[in-house]
C-alpha positions in Angstrom: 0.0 0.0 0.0 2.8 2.3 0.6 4.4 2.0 -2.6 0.8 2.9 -4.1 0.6 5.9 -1.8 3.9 6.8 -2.7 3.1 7.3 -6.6 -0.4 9.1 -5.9 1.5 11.9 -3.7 4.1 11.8 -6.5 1.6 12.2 -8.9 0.0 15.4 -6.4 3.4 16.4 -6.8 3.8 16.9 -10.5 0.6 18.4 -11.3 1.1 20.9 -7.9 1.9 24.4 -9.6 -1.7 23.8 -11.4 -3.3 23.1 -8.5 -1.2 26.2 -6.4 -1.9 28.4 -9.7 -5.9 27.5 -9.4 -6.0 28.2 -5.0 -4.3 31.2 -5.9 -6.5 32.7 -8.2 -9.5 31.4 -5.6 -7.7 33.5 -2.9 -6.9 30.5 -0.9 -3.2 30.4 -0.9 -0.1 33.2 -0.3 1.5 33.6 -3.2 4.3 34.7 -1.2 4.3 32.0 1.2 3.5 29.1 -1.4 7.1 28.1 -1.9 7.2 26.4 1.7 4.8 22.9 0.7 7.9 22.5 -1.8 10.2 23.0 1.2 12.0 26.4 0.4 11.8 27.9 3.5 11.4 31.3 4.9 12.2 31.0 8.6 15.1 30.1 10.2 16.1 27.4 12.2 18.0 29.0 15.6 19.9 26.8 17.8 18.9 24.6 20.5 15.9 22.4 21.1 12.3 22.9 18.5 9.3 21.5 19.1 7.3 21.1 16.1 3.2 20.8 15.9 1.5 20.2 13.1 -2.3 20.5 12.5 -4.5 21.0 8.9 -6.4 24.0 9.7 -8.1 26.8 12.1 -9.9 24.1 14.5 -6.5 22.0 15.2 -4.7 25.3 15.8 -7.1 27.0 18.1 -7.4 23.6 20.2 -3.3 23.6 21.1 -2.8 28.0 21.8 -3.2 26.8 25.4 -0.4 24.3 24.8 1.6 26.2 22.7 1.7 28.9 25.9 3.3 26.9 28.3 5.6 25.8 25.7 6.5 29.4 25.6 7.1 29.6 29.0 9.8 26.6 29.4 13.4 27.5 29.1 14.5 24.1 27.3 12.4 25.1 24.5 14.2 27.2 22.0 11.6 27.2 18.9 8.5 26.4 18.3 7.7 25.6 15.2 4.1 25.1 14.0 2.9 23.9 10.5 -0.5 23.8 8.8 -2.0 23.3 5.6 -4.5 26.4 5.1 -4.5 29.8 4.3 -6.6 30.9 7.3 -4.9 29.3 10.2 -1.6 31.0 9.4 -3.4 34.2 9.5 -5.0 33.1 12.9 -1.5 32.0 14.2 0.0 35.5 13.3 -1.8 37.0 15.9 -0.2 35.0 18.7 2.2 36.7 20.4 4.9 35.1 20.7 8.8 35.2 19.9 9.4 31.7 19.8 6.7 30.3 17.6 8.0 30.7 14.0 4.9 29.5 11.0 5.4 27.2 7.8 3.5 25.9 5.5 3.4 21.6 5.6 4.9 20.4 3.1 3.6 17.9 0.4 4.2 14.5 1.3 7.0 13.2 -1.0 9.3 10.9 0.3 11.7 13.4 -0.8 10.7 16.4 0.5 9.9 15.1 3.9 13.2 14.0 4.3 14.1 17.7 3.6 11.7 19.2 6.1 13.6 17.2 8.6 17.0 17.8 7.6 16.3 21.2 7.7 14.3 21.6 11.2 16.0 18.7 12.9 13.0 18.5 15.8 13.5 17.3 19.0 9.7 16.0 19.2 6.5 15.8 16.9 3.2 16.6 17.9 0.5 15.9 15.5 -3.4 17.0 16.1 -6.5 15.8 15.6 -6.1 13.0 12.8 -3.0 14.4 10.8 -1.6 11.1 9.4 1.0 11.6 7.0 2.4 8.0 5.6 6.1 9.7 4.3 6.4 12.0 7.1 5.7 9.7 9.8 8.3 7.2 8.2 11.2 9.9 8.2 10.4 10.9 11.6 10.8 7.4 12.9 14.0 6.4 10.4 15.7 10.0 12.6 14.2 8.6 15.7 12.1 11.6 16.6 9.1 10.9 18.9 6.1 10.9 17.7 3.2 12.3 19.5 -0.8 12.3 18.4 -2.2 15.0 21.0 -6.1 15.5 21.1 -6.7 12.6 18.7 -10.1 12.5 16.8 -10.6 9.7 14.7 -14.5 9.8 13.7 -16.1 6.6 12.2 -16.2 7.9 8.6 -12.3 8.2 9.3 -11.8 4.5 11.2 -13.9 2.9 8.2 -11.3 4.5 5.7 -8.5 3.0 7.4 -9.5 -0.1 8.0 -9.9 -1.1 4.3 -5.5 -1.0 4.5 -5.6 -2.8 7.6 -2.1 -3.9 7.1 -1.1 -0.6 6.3 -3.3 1.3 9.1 -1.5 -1.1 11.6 2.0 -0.3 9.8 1.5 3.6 10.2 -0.2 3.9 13.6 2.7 1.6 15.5 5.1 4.2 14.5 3.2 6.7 17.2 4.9 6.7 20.7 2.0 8.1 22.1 -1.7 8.7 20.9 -3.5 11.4 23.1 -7.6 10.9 22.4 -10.3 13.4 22.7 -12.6 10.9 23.1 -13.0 7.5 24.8 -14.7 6.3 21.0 -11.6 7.7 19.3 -9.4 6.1 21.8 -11.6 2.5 20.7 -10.4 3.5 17.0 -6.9 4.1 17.3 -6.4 1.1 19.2 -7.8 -0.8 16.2 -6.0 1.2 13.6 -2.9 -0.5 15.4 -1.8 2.7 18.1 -0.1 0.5 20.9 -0.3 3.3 23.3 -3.3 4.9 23.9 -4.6 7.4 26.8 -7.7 8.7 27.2 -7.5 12.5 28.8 -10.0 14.2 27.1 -10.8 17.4 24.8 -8.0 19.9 24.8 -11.0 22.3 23.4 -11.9 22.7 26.4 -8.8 23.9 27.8 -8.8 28.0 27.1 -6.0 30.6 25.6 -4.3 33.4 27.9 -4.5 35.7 25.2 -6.9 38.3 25.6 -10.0 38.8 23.2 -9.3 40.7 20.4 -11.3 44.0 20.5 -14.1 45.3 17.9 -13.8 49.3 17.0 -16.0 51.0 19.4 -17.8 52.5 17.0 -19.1 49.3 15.8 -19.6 48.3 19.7 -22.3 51.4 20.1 -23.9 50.4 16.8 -24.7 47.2 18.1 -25.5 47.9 21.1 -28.5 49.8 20.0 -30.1 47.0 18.1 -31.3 43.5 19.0 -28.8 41.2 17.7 -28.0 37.4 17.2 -25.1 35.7 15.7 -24.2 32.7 13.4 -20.2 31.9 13.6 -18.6 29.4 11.4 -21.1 29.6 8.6 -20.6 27.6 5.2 -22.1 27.8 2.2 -25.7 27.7 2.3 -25.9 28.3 5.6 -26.0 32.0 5.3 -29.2 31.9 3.6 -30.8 30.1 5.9 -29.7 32.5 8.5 -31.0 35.6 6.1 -34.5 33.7 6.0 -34.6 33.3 9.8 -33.4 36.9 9.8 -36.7 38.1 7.8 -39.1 35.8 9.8 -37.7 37.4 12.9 -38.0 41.0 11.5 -41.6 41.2 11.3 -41.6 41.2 15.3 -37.9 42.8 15.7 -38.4 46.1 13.7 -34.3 46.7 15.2 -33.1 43.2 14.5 -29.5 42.9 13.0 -27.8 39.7 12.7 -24.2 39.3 12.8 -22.7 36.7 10.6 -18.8 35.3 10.9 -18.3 33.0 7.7 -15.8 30.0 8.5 -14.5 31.6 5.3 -14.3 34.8 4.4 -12.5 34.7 1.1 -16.5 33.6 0.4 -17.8 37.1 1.4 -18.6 38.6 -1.4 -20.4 35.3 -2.4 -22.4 35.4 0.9 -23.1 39.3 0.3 -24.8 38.5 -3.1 -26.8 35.4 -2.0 -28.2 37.7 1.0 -29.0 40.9 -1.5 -31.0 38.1 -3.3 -33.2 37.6 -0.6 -33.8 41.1 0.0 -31.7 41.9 2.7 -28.9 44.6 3.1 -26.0 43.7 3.6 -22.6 45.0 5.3 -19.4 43.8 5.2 -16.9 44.9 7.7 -14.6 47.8 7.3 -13.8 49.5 10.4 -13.3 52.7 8.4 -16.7 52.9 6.8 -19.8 54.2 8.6 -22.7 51.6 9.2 -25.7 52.2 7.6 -28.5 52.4 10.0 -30.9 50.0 8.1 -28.7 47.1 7.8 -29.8 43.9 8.5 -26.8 41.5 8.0 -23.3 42.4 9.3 -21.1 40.5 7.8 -17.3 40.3 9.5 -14.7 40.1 7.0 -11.3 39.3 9.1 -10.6 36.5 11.2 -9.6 36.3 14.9 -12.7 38.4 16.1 -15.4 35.4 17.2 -14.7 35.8 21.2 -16.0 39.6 20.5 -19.0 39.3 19.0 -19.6 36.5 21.6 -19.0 38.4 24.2 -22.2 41.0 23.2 -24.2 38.5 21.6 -25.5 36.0 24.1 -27.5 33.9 21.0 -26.0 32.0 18.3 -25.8 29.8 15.9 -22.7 28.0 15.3 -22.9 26.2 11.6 -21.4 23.2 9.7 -24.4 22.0 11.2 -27.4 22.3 8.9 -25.0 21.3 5.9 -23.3 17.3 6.4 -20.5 18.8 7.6 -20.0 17.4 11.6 -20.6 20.9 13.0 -18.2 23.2 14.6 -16.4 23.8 18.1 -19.4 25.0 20.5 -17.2 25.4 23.6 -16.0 29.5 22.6 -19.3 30.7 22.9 -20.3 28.4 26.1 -17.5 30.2 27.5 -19.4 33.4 27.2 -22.5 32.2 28.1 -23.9 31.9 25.1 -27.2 30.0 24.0 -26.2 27.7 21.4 -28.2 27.0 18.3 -26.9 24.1 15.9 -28.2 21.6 13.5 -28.2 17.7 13.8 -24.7 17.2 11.8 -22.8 18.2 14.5 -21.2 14.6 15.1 -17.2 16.1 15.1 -18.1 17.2 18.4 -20.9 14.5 20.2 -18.9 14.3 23.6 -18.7 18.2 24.0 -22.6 18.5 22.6 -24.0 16.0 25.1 -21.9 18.0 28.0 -23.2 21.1 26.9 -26.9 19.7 26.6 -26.9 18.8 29.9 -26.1 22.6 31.0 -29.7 23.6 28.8 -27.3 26.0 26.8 -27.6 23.8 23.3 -31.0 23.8 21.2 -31.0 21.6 17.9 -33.1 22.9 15.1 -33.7 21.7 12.1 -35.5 24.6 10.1 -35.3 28.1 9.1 -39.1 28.5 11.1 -37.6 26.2 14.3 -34.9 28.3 14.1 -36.9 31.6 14.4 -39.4 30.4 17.1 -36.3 29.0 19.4 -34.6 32.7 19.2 -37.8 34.4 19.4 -38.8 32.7 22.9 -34.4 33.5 23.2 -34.4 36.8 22.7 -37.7 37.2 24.5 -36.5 35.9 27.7 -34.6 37.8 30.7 -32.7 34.9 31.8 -30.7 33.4 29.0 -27.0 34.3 30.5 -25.4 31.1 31.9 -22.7 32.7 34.1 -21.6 28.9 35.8 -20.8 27.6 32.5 -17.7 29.2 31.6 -16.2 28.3 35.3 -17.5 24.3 34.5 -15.3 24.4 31.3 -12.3 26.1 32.5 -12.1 23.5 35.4 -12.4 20.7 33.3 -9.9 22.7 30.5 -7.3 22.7 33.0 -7.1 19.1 34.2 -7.2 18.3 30.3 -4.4 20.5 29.9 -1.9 19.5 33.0 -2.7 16.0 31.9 -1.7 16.8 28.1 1.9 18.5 29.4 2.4 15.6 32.3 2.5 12.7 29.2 4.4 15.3 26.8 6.9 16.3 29.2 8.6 12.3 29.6 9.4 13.3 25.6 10.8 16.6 26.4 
């Protein structure tokens, strides 16, 4: 299996400046940065110990900034050096402060240049998120006899099924981890199939929570909100801002003041999301700090990333998305934090564990239409007591343990 894996990525390989040449034109690659998945770097490597991490995207990233902090903080750590696989995370990782964590793009997984990622990085341990299995990488790493961690492990049952029809192989690739960290006890159950021979079960690192502090709206935007009735729907994908515009209008004819407050999982799909809503008959505006909002707006629409805890923190109803579309859903525990009332659809199975926690705090409400959507905010929006203030003190507890837990297993490697 590993030889046929080995011609496919080759094969990725070859046809890769197409494929760079089309995500740059669709805004979802630095052209400046691009060079890196072909392994010409532009960071340095600095003496003394790196750690490297590696996750695909936003979600993976945001789930280790706790981590990452501490790492900071030891003195045997020289670099930190994080790698991902999208456009948006690196933007998200930016705003860490930080003078040890350095960004690269992951390279493509030749046999070849993987070998040259670790020449030139030479890491003293590997720490891989979520379900980030790379065959060639993983190899190399073990041939330099560099530990191998999986931290917060999430293998779902779409993911276990796809594995297991390489048994052989599945087994061959997962040995090579030292140490597989779960966030679940089912994704523990999977990676002990899959052929992990050491497995621990700790727990969700999403629920542990960043140091950083929130980044702040403009306050000129803060007053405009605050004089309207507002709800919000975070992560959105395609499709799913429609049906937020058409909960929007139902909710209108009683909420003459209503503006809702929509944070694509995307926003290179803004301008998309601003023509689908003009459709409908909404007005639409898309965030520019600079430009004065237009008292009969209905949708704002933010356009830069890293802004979420904010609009959290002033709107106590929302909708998180992934979940109407068969997506899995996205990360509800931010906006529990605030005390937020959570609405979601029924796809939200990439996080059942935190869901069913969160259920039994009354915070979550599953709809399944654009009118069950509107009558759950209406009685929401309605009501005086919809602040859950114990919540966020529930999660942090339970964030930390996860957390100490996470470094205690890390640190025998360090």
């Amino acid at each position: 299996m590993l030889f046929f894996y080995r011609i496919l990525i080759n094969i990725t390989f070859l046809l890769s400046p197409l494929i760079i040449l089309f995500r740059i034109f669709r805004k979802k690659e630095d052209y400046k940065r691009v060079k890196e998945k072909l392994c010409f770097f532009s960071q340095s490597k600095k003496s003394g110990k790196l750690i490297w991490l590696h996750g695909a995207s936003v979600g993976e990233f945001q789930s280790i900034v706790p981590l990452i902090e501490k790492f900071e903080k030891m003195k045997n750590i020289s670099q930190i050096l994080i790698t991902s696989n999208t456009l948006s995370s690196s933007k998200i990782i930016s705003k860490v402060k930080s003078k040890k964590i350095i960004h690269q793009f992951f390279p493509i997984d030749t046999n070849f240049l993987s070998k040259k990622f670790l020449n030139y990085w030479k890491p003293s341990l590997a720490l891989f998120i979520d379900s980030e299995v790379w065959p060639n990488m993983i190899l190399n790493l073990e041939k330099n006899n560099i530990p191998i961690v999986l931290i917060n492990g999430r293998i779902t049952k779409k993911t276990f099924d796809r594995w297991k029809r390489f048994s052989n192989f599945s087994n061959f690739i997962f040995s090579k981890f030292k140490l597989c960290l779960s966030a679940s006890k089912e994704s523990q159950i999977y990676l002990k199939r899959l052929g992990a021979k050491k497995t621990i079960y700790i727990g969700n690192l999403k629920f542990s929570q960043s140091e950083n502090e929130i980044n702040k709206i403009s306050a000129k935007t803060k007053k405009y909100i605050s004089k309207r009735v507002i709800w919000c729907a975070s992560s959105t994908h395609n499709s799913e801002e429609e049906f937020c515009g058409n909960v929007h209008k139902k909710l209108r004819m009683k909420y003459h003041n209503l503006l809702t407050i929509i944070i694509p999982r995307h926003i290179d799909r803004v301008e998309e999301i601003e023509d689908q809503l003009k459709n409908i008959g909404l007005k639409t505006h898309k965030e520019i700090p600079e430009k004065k909002i237009p008292k009969n707006t209905d949708i704002y629409i933010v356009n830069s990333y890293g802004k979420t805890k904010s609009f959290f923190s002033i709107c106590k109803n929302v909708f998180l998305g992934g979940s109407i579309i068969n997506h899995g859903g996205q990360n509800p525990l931010e906006a529990a934090r605030f005390g937020c009332n959570i609405l979601h659809g029924k796809n939200v199975r990439n996080f059942n564990e935190i869901y069913k926690f969160l259920k039994n705090q009354k915070i979550t409400y599953e709809i399944d239409k654009s009118s069950n959507m509107a009558d759950t905010l209406n009685k929401l929006l309605s009501s005086k007591k919809n602040f859950k203030k114990n919540i966020k003190k529930k999660i942090n507890l339970m964030g930390k343990k996860i957390l100490k837990d996470t470094l205690k297993e890390i640190d025998i490697f360090l």
